[in-house]
C-alpha positions in Angstrom: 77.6 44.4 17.4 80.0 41.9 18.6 80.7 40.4 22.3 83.3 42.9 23.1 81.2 46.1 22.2 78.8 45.0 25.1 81.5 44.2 27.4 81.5 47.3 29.8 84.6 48.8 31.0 85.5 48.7 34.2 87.5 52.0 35.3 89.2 52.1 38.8 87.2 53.7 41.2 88.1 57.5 42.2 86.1 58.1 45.5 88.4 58.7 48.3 88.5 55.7 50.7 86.7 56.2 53.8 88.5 56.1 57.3 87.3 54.1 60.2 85.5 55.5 62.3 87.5 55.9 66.4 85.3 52.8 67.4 86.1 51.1 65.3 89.7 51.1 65.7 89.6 51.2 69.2 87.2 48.0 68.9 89.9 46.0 66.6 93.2 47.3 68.7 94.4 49.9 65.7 94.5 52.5 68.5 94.6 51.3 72.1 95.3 52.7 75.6 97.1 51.0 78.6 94.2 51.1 81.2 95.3 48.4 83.3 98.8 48.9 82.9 98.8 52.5 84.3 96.2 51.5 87.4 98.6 52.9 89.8 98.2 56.5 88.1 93.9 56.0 88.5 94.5 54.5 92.0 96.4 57.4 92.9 93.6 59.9 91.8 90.7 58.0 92.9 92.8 58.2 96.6 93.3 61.7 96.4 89.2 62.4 96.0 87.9 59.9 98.5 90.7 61.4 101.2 89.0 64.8 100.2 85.4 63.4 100.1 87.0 62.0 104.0 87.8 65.1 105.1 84.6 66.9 103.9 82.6 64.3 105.6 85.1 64.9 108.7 84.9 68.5 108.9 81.8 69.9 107.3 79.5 66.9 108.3 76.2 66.2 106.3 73.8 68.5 106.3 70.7 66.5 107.1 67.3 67.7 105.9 64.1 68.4 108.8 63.2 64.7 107.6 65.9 63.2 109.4 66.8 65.8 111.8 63.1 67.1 112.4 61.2 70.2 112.0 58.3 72.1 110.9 56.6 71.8 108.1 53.9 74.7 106.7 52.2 74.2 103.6 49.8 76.8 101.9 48.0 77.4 98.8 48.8 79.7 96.4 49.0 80.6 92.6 52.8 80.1 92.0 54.6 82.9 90.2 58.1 83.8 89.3 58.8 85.6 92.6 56.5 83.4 95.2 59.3 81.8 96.8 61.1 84.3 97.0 58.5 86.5 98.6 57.5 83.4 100.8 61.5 83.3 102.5 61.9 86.7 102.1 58.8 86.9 104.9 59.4 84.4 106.9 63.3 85.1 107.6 62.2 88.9 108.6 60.9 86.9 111.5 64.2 85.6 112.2 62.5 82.2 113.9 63.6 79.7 111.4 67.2 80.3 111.2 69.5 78.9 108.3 67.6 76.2 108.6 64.7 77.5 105.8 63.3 75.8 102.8 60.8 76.8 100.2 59.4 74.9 97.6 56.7 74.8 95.5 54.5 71.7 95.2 52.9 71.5 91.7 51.8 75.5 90.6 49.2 76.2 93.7 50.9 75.0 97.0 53.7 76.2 98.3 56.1 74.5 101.3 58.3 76.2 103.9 60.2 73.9 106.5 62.2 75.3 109.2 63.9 73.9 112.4 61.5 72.7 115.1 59.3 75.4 116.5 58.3 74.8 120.2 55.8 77.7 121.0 52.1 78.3 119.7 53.2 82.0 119.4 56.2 81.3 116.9 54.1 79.0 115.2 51.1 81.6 114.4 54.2 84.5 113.4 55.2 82.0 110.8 51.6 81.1 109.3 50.7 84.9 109.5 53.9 85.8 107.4 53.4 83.3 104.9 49.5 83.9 104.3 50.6 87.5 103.6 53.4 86.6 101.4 50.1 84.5 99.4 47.4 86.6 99.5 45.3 84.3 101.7 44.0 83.7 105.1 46.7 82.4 108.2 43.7 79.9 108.7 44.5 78.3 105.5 48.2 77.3 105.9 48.8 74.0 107.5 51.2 73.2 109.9 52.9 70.0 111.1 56.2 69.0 113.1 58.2 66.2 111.7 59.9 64.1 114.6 63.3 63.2 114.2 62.5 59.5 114.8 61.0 59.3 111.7 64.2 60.1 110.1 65.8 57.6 112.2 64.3 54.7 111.3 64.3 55.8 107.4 67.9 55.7 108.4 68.0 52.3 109.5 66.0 51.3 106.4 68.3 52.5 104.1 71.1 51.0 105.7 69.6 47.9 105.6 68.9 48.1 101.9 72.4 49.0 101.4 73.7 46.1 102.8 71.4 43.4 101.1 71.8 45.3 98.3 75.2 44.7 97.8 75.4 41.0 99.1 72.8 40.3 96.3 75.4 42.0 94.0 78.0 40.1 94.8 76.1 37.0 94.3 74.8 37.8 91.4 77.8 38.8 89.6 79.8 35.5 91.0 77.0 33.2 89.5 77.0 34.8 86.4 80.6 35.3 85.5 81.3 33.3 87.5 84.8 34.4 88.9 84.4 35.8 92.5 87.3 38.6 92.1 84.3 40.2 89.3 82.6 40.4 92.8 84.9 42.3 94.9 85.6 44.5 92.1 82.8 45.6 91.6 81.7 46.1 94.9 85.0 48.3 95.5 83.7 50.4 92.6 80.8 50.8 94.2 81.9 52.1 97.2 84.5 54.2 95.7 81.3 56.0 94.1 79.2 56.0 97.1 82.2 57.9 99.0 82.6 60.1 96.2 79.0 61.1 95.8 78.3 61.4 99.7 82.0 63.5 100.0 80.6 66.1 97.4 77.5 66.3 99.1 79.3 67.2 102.4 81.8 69.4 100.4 79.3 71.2 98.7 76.6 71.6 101.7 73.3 70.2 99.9 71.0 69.1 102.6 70.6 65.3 102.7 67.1 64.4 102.1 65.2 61.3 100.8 65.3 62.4 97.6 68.9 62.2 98.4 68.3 58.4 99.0 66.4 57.6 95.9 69.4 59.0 94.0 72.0 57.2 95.8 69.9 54.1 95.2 70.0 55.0 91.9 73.4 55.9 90.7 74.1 52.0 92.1 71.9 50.4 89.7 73.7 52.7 87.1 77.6 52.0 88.0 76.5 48.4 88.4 75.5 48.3 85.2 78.5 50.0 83.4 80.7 47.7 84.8 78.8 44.4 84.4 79.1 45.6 80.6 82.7 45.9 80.5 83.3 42.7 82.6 81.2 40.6 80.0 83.8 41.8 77.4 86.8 40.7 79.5 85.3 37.2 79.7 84.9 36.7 76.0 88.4 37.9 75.9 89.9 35.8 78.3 88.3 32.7 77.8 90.8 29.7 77.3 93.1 32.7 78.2 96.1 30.1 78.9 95.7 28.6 75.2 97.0 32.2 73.7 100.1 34.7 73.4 98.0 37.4 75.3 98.4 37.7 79.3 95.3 38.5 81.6 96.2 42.5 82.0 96.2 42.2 77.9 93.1 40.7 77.0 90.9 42.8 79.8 92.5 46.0 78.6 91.6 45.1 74.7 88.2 44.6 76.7 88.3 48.0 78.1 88.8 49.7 75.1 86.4 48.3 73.2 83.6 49.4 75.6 84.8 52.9 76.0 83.1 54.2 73.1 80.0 52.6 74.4 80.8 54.0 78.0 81.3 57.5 76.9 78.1 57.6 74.8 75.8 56.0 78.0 77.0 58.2 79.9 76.9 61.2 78.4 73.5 60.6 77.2 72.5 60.0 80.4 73.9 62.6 82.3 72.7 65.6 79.9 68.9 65.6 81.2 70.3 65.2 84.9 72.7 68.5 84.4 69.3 70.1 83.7 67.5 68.6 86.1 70.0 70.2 88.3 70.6 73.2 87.0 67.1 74.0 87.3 66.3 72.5 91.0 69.8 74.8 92.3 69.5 78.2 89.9 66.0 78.9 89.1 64.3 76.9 92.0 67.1 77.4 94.2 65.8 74.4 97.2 63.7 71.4 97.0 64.2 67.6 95.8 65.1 68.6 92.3 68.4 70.0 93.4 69.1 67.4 95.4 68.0 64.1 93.4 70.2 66.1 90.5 73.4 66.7 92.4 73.2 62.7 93.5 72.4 61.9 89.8 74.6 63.7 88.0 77.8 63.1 91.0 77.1 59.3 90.7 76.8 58.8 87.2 80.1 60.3 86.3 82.2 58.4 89.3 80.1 55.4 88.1 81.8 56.1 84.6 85.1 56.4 85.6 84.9 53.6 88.2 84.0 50.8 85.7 87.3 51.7 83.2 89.7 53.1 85.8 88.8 50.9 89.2 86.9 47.9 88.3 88.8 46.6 85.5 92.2 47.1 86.5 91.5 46.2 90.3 90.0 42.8 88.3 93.5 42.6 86.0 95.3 43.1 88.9 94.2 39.8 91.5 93.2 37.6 88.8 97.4 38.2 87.7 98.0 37.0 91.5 96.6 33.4 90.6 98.9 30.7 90.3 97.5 29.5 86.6 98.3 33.2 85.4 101.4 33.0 86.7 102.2 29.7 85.1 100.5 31.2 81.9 102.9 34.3 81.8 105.7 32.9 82.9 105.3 30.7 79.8 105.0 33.4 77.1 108.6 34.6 78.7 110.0 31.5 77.7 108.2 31.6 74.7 109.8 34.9 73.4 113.2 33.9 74.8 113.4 31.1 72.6 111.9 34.0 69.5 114.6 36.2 70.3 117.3 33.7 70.7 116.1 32.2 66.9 116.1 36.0 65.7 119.4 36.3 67.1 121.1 33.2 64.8 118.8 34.1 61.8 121.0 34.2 58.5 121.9 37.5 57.3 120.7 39.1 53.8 122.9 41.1 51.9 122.2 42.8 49.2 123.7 42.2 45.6 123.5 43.9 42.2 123.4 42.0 38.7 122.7 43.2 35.6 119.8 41.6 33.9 119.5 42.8 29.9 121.7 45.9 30.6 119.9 46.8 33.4 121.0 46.7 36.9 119.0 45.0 39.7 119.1 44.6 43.3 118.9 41.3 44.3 119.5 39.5 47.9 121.4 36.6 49.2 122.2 34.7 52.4 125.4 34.6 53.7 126.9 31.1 53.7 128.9 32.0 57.0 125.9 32.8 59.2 124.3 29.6 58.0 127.4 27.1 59.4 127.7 26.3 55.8 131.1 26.6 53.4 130.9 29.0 50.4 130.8 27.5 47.1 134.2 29.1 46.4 135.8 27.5 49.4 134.0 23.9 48.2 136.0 24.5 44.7 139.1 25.2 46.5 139.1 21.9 49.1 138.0 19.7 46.0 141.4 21.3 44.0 143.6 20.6 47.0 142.4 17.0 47.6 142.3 15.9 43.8 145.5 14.0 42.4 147.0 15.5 39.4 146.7 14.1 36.6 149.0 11.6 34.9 149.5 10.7 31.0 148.9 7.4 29.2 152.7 6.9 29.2 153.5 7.7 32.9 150.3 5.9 33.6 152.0 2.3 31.4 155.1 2.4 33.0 
C-alpha cells in the first residue's frame, strides 16, 4: 500500500452554513438601530405619559391606604376557603359602616383582615366584629380590633421621603466616581424620575390604594432601573474611550453601545417581569385586595419604564450633553473636514473604462485609466509631438555638401 492510498480525501463540506444568531449581529453592527439619533421621537412619547401620569395624579389623586390615611383594623381567625373573603365583605358592607373604604385579606390560611375608614363609636365597632364572627363561624369575642392613626402614616411619609432623597444623592455619587463623567449622573437620575412618575401616574390612573407595600416596590423598581442603565453606560465607556482618536462621533459609539445591550435588556427584563405579572394577576383577580396586588402593580409598572428608560432616556439624554462639550465639538467638526478632503479625492479619482482584447481567440474585458483624468498626455499624442519636433532626415550627399 503506498503513501497515497492512506492519504484521506478531503471532500467539501455539505452542511448548510449556520446564520448568526440576532445578538450577534446586533453586537458587531451587522443590523443596528438609530437610538440616539431618533431621541426626539422617545422624548416625545415619554412627555406624552408623564403629562398623563400629571394629570391622573392632578385629577384622581392617590388613593392612600388606612396606613397613611388611618382606620380600623379587625382581624379574626378562621379556616380560609375559596369564598371567605368574599363572605367576610359581603357581611360587613350589608352594614353599610365602612364605606368604599373596605379591605379584606387573608393573612396566611387561618386569619383573616378587614380594614375600613375610622370607626368612632363602640356601637359601630361591635356591628362590625358581630358581622365578621358570623361570616367565620366563630365568637365576636374572638376578633380583634385596632384603630390606626393617621400620624403613623405621616411620619412613614416623611421617612420615605427622606430615603428618596439620600437615595438618589448616593446615586449620583456613585455613578460619577465610577464612570466617572458627571452627565452619567444626571442621566440617570432623570431616568429615574421619569419611572418614578410613570409608576406613581398609573397608580393614580388606575385607583390601587397606596400602601407600604406600595413603598417597598417603589424602592424596588429603583434598584432595578438603576441597574439596567449602569449596564448600558459601562458599554458606552468602553466604546468611547480615546473617543477623539477615531472616525466615530459620541452619538455613534453610545448607540453601537445601546445595541449591543438590548438583547441583554430584553432578556432581564422579561425574565424578570414574568413572575411579577403573576404575582399580580393573582393579588388583583383571585385575591382581589391586599399587598400582593399592590407590590405587583409597582413591580411589574417599574420594571418595564425602567426598561425603556435605560435605552430610550438615559442613553440618548447622555449622547445628547456630552455632544454639547467643547472637545466633541472639536472632535466632530474634525471628521467633517476629514470626509471633505475624502470626497474632494473621490471627486478627482481617475476614471476606469472598460476595454476588450482578445486573448487566444477569446475575448476579455479588461480596464484601463484614462490618461486625461490623470493630467497626463496619451501615448498617441507623445508619438505625435515627438513626430512634429524631429528634423527630417537628410542623405549622406545633402549631408557632405
Amino acid at each position: 500500500m503506498t503513501d497515497n492510498q492512506n492519504l484521506d480525501v478531503l471532500e467539501p463540506s455539505t452542511e448548510p452554513v449556520k446564520k448568526a444568531g440576532i445578538a450577534h449581529r446586533l453586537y458587531t453592527g451587522e443590523i443596528s438601530y438609530d437610538f440616539v439619533g431618533k431621541r426626539n421621537r422617545w422624548y416625545l412619547i415619554s412627555g406624552i405619559v408623564i403629562l398623563i401620569s400629571l394629570a391622573a395624579l392632578g385629577f384622581r389623586g392617590i388613593n392612600w391606604g388606612i396606613e397613611f390615611t388611618g382606620g380600623a383594623d379587625f382581624q379574626a381567625p378562621a379556616q380560609v376557603t375559596a369564598t371567605t373573603i368574599d363572605d367576610v365583605r359581603s357581611a360587613v358592607a350589608a352594614l353599610n359602616i365602612a364605606g368604599d373604604d373596605l379591605s379584606v385579606t387573608t393573612i396566611g390560611d387561618n386569619t383573616v383582615r378587614v380594614q375600613t375608614k375610622t370607626i368612632t363609636t363602640d356601637t359601630e365597632v361591635t356591628a362590625v366584629k358581630a358581622a365578621i364572627a358570623t361570616a367565620v363561624g366563630v365568637a365576636p369575642e374572638s376578633v380583634a380590633y385596632s384603630l390606626i392613626g393617621a400620624s403613623w402614616g405621616q411620619q412613614i411619609s416623611t421617612q420615605a421621603l427622606i430615603a428618596l432623597a439620600v437615595f438618589l444623592a448616593l446615586v449620583m455619587i456613585f455613578i460619577w466616581v465610577y464612570f466617572r463623567e458627571f452627565k452619567m449622573s444626571i442621566a440617570a437620575i432623570v431616568a429615574l424620575l421619569h419611572d418614578l412618575v410613570i409608576t406613581i401616574g398609573i397608580y393614580a390612573l388606575i385607583g390601587f390604594s397606596v400602601t407600604p407595600a406600595t413603598m417597598i416596590g417603589v424602592l424596588t423598581i429603583l434598584g432595578y432601573s438603576l441597574y439596567d442603565t449602569v449596564v448600558v453606560f459601562d458599554k458606552i465607556r468602553e466604546n468611547t474611550h480615546e473617543i477623539t482618536n477615531s472616525r466615530l462621533t459620541y452619538s455613534v459609539a453610545a448607540n453601537n453601545a445601546v445595541n449591543q445591550t438590548l438583547v441583554r435588556s430584553l432578556n432581564t427584563t422579561i425574565i424578570g417581569v414574568l413572575p411579577v405579572a403573576a404575582l399580580l394577576f393573582t393579588g388583583w383577580f383571585i385575591l382581589g385586595t391586599g399587598p400582593l396586588k399592590d407590590l405587583g402593580l409597582a413591580l411589574f409598572v417599574g420594571m418595564i419604564a425602567g426598561a425603556y428608560s435605560s435605552v430610550f432616556i438615559a442613553s440618548p439624554l447622555l449622547a445628547q450633553m456630552r455632544e454639547a462639550d467643547p472637545d466633541m465639538v472639536e472632535h466632530r467638526e474634525r471628521l467633517a473636514r476629514r470626509a471633505a478632503r475624502a470626497t474632494e479625492k473621490s471627486v478627482h479619482k481617475p476614471k476606469v473604462k472598460p476595454v476588450t482584447v482578445a486573448l487566444g481567440g477569446e475575448a476579455a474585458t479588461t480596464t484601463v485609466v484614462d490618461p486625461g483624468t490623470l493630467g497626463l498626455v496619451s501615448a498617441k499624442e507623445l508619438d505625435a509631438e515627438a513626430a512634429r519636433r524631429q528634423r527630417s532626415k537628410q542623405t549622406r550627399s545633402q549631408r557632405r555638401k
